[in-house]
C-alpha positions as MATLAB code, in Angstrom:
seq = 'XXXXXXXXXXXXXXXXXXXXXXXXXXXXXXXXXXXXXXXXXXXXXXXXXXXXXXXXXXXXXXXXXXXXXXXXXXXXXXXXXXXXXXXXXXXXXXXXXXXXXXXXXXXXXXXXXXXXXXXXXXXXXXXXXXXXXXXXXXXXXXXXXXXXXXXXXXXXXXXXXXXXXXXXXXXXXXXXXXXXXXXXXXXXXXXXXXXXXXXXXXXXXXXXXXXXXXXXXXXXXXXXXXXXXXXXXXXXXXXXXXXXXXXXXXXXXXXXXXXXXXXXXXXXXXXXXXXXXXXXXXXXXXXXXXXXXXXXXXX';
ca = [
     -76.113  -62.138  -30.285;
     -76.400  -58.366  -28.757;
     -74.335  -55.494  -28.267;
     -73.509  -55.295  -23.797;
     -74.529  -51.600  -22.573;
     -72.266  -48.941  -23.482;
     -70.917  -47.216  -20.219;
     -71.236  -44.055  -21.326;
     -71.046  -41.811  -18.202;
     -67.651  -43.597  -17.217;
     -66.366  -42.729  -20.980;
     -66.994  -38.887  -20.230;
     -65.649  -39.111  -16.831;
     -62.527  -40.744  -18.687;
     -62.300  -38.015  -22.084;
     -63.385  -34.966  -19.013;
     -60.781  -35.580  -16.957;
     -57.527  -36.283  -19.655;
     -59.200  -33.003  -21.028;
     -58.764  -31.011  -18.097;
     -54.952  -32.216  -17.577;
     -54.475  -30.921  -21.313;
     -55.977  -27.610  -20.634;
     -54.500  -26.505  -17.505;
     -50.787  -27.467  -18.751;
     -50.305  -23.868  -20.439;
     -51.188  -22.466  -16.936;
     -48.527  -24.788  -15.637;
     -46.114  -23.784  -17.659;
     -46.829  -20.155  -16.590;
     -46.978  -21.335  -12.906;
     -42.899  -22.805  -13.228;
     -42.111  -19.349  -14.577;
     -42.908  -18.327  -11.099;
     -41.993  -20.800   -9.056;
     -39.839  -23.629   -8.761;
     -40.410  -27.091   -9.862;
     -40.443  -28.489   -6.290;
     -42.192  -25.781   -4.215;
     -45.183  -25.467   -6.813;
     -45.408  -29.371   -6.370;
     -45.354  -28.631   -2.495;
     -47.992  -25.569   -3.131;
     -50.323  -28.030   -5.044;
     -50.780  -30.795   -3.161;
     -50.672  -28.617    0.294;
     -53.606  -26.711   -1.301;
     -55.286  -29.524   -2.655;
     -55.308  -31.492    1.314;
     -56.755  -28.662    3.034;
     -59.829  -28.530    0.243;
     -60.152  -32.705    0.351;
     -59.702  -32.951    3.976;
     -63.323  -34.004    3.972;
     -62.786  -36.541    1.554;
     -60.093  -38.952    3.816;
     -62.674  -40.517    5.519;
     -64.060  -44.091    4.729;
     -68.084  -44.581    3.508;
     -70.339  -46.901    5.913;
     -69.937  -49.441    3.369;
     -66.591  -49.227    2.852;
     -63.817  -51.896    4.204;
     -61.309  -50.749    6.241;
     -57.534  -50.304    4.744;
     -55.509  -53.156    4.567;
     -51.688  -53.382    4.314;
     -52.463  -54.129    0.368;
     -54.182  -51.278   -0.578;
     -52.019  -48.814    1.933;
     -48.874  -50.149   -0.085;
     -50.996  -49.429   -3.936;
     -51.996  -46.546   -2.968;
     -48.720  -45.299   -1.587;
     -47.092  -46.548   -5.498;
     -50.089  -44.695   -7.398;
     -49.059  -41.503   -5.819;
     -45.185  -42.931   -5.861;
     -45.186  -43.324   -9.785;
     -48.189  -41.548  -10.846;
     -47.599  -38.021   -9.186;
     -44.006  -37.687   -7.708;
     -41.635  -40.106  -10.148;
     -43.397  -38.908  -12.777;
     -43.512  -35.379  -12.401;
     -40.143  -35.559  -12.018;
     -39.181  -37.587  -14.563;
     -40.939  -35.878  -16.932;
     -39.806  -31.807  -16.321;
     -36.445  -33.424  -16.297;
     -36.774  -35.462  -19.452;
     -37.981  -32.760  -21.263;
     -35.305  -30.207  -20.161;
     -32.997  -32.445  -21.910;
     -35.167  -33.672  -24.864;
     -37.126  -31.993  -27.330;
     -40.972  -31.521  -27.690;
     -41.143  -33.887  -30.378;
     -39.253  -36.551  -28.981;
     -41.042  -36.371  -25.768;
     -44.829  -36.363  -28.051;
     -43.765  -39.461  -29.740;
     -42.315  -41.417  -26.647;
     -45.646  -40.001  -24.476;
     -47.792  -41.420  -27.091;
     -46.816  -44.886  -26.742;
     -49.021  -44.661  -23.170;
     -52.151  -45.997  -24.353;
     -50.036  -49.277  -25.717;
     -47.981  -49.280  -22.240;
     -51.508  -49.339  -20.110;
     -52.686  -52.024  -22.527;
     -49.370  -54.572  -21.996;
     -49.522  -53.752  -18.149;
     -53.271  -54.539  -17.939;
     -52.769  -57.676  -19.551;
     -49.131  -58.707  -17.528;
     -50.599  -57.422  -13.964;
     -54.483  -57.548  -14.163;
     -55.155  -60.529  -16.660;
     -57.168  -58.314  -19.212;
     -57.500  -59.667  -22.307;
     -56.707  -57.609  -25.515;
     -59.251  -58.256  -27.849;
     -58.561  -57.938  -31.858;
     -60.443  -54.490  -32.265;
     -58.846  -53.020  -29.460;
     -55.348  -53.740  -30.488;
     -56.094  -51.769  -33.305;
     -57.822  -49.148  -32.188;
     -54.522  -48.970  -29.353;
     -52.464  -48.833  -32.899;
     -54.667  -45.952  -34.541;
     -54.616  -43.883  -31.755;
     -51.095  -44.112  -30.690;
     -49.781  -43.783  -34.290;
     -52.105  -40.658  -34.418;
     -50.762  -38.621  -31.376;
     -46.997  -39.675  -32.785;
     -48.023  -38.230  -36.013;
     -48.695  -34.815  -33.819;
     -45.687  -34.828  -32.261;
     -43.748  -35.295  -35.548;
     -45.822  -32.497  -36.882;
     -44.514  -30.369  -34.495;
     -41.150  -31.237  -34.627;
     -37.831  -28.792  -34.634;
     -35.033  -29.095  -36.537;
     -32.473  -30.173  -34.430;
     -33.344  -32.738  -32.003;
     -31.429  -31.903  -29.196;
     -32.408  -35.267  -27.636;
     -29.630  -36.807  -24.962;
     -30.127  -40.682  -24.208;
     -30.554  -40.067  -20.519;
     -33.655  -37.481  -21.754;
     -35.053  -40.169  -23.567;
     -34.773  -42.838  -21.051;
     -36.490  -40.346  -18.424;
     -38.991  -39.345  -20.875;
     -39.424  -43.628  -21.277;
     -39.427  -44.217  -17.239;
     -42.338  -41.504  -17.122;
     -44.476  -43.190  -19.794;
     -44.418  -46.244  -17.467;
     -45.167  -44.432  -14.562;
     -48.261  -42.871  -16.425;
     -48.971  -46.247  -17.678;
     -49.059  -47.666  -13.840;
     -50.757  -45.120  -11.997;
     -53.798  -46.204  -14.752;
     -53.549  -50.241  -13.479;
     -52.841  -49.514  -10.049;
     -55.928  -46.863  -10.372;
     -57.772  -49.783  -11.728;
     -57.168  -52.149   -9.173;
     -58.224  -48.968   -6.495;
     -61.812  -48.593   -7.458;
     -61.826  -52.165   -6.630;
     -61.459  -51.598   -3.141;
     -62.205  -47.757   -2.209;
     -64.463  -45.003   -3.597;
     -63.083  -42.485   -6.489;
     -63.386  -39.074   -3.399;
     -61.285  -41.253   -1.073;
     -58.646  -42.396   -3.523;
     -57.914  -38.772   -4.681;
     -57.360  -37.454   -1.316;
     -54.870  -40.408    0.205;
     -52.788  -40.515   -3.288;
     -52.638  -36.286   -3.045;
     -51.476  -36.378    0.992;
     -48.973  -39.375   -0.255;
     -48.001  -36.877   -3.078;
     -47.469  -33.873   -0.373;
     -45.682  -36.173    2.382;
     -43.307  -37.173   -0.899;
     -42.444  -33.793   -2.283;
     -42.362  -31.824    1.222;
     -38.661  -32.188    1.932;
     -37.746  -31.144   -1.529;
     -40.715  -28.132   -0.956;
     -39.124  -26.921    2.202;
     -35.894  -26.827    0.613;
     -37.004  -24.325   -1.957;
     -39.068  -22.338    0.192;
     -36.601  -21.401    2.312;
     -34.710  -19.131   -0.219;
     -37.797  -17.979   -2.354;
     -39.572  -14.715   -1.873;
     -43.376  -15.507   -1.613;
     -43.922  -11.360   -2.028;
     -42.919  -12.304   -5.701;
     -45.725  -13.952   -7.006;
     -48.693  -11.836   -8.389;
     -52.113  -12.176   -7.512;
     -52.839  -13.276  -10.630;
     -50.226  -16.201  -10.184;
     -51.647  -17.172   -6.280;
     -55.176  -17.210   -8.271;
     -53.767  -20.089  -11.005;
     -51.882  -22.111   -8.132;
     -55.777  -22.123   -6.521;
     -56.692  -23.743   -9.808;
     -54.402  -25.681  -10.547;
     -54.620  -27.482   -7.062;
     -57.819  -28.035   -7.960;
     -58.060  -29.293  -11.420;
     -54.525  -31.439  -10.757;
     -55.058  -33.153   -7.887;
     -58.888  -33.246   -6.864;
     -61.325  -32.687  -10.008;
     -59.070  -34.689  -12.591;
     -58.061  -37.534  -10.729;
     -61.561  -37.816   -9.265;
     -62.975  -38.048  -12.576;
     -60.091  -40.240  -13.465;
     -60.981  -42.790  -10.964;
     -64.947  -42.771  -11.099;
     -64.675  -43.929  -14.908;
     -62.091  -46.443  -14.045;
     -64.305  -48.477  -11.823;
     -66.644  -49.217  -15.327;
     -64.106  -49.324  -17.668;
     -60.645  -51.811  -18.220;
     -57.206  -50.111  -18.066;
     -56.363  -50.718  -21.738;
     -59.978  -49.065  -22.619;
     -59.037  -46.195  -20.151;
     -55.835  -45.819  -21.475;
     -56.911  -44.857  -24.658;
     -58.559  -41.663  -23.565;
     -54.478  -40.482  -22.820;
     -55.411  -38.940  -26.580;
     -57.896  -36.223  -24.937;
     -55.170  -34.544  -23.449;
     -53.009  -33.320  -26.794;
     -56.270  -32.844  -28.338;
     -57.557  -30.652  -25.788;
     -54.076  -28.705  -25.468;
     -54.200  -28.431  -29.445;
     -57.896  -26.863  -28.724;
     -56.662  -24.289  -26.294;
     -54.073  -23.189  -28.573;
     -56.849  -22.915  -31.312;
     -58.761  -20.908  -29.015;
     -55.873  -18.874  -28.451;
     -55.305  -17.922  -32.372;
     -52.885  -20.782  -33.231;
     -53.824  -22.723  -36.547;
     -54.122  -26.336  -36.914;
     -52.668  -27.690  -40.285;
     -54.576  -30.491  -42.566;
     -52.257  -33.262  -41.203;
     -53.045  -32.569  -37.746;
     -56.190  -32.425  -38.020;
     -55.788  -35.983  -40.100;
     -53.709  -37.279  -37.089;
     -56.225  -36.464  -34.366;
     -59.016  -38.048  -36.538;
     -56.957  -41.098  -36.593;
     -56.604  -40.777  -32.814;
     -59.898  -40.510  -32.393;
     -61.083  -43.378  -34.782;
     -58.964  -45.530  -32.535;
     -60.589  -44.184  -29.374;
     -63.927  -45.512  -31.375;
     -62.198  -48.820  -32.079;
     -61.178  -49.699  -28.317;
     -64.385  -48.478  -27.015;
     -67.564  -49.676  -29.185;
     -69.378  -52.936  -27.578;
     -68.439  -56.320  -28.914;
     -70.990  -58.615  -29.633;
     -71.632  -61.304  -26.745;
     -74.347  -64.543  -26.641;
     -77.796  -63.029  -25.741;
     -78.667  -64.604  -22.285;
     -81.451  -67.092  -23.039;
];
């Protein structure tokens, strides 16, 4: 018996790039202050073309599109940047934080079902229960967190649900992807799918808002956060998935309240005991789905 080879530059591409989504959401948050939900969408994925227009184009050894992967890659950017965008900015207006923590953290456990109902992956003992650790560990988060009153409408929690599986299918349809086109090339087509999606609604808000507004300061965070949304994160995203199977990858979903929880740490906020207990449980579950399972030596 041995232990297979641990992929471990596909596991930092995975934990680097759920990272990076939980850092830059503060500057999100400041970006909506200054513009609208739409035309920041529009703003993004406009910028984020122009810097990956040198990424469109297919490698030597690459096969040419067929009407299979133009239809999966038009439903990763579909679900996985405009539905659920939408759905969740929406949910959360009428839902509160921890509602919306507890329902997000059931991602990991809704990769791990869709993996196994649409790609055949088997779910093995040890990483059902490092799926249960970790999602029971970012739930115990959002419960830490959690206001008084609820505030919580059934149609808030249903969007809040419907973006969960979006998240949950732009990680299989990713998977299935790598399968057929390089990591650079994936990013770019699902980001111009993402632009040609949100345009009309980007347009429509750009016609009555002042662009003198904005500060410099605020043009200088949209550059960024083009960057780390659409092209560096997904990128990374994408190059770990080709090593690594969705319900594995969907585990790492836990970087990104740990790395907002960091931020805010960095920022003077304090952590209490049982959220530090949570994350470790989140964490011991990441260790769980990930460590190599013994297979028959090769003789």
């Amino acid at each position: 018996m041995k232990y297979p080879p641990i992929p471990w530059l596909a596991y930092a591409c995975l934990a680097l790039s759920t990272s990076l989504i939980g850092s830059y959401v503060g500057i999100a948050k400041l970006l909506l202050l200054a513009f609208p939900v739409f035309l920041l969408a529009w703003l993004r994925f406009g910028l984020a073309a122009v810097m990956m227009l040198g990424w469109l184009g297919k490698s030597p050894d690459e096969a040419p599109l067929n009407a299979r992967s133009r239809w999966l890659l038009f439903w990763e950017s579909f679900l996985g940047n405009f539905l659920f965008s939408v759905c969740l900015l929406y949910g959360l207006k009428a839902s509160s934080a921890m509602v919306a923590g507890v329902i997000l953290a059931g991602i990991p456990a809704a990769v791990a079902i869709l993996g196994w109902l649409l790609l055949g992956e088997r779910i093995s003992r040890q990483t059902m229960l490092g799926l249960i650790c970790s999602v029971t560990g970012i739930a115990m988060v959002a419960l830490e967190r959690a206001e008084p009153a609820t505030g919580t409408s059934a149609f808030g929690a249903l969007l809040l649900v419907a973006a969960m599986l979006c998240e949950a299918s732009y990680v299989v349809i990713g998977k299935q992807l790598t399968a057929q086109l390089t990591p650079k090339r994936i990013s770019a087509l699902i980001n111009l799918w993402g632009l040609v999606l949100v345009t009309p609604f980007g347009i429509w808000q750009a016609l009555s808002f002042d662009f003198s507004a904005p500060s410099a300061s605020h043009w200088g965070q949209l550059l960024f956060y083009a960057a780390a949304a659409s092209i560096i994160s997904v990128w990374l995203w994408m190059t770990g998935l080709q090593k690594v199977p969705a319900a594995q990858a969907g585990v790492f979903q836990i970087f990104l309240p740990l790395a907002s929880a960091l931020v805010g740490l960095a920022l003077g906020e304090q952590m209490s005991l049982f959220q530090a207990m949570a994350f470790g449980l989140a964490l011991l579950g990441l260790l769980l789905a990930t460590w190599p399972k013994r297979v028959d030596a090769i003789r």
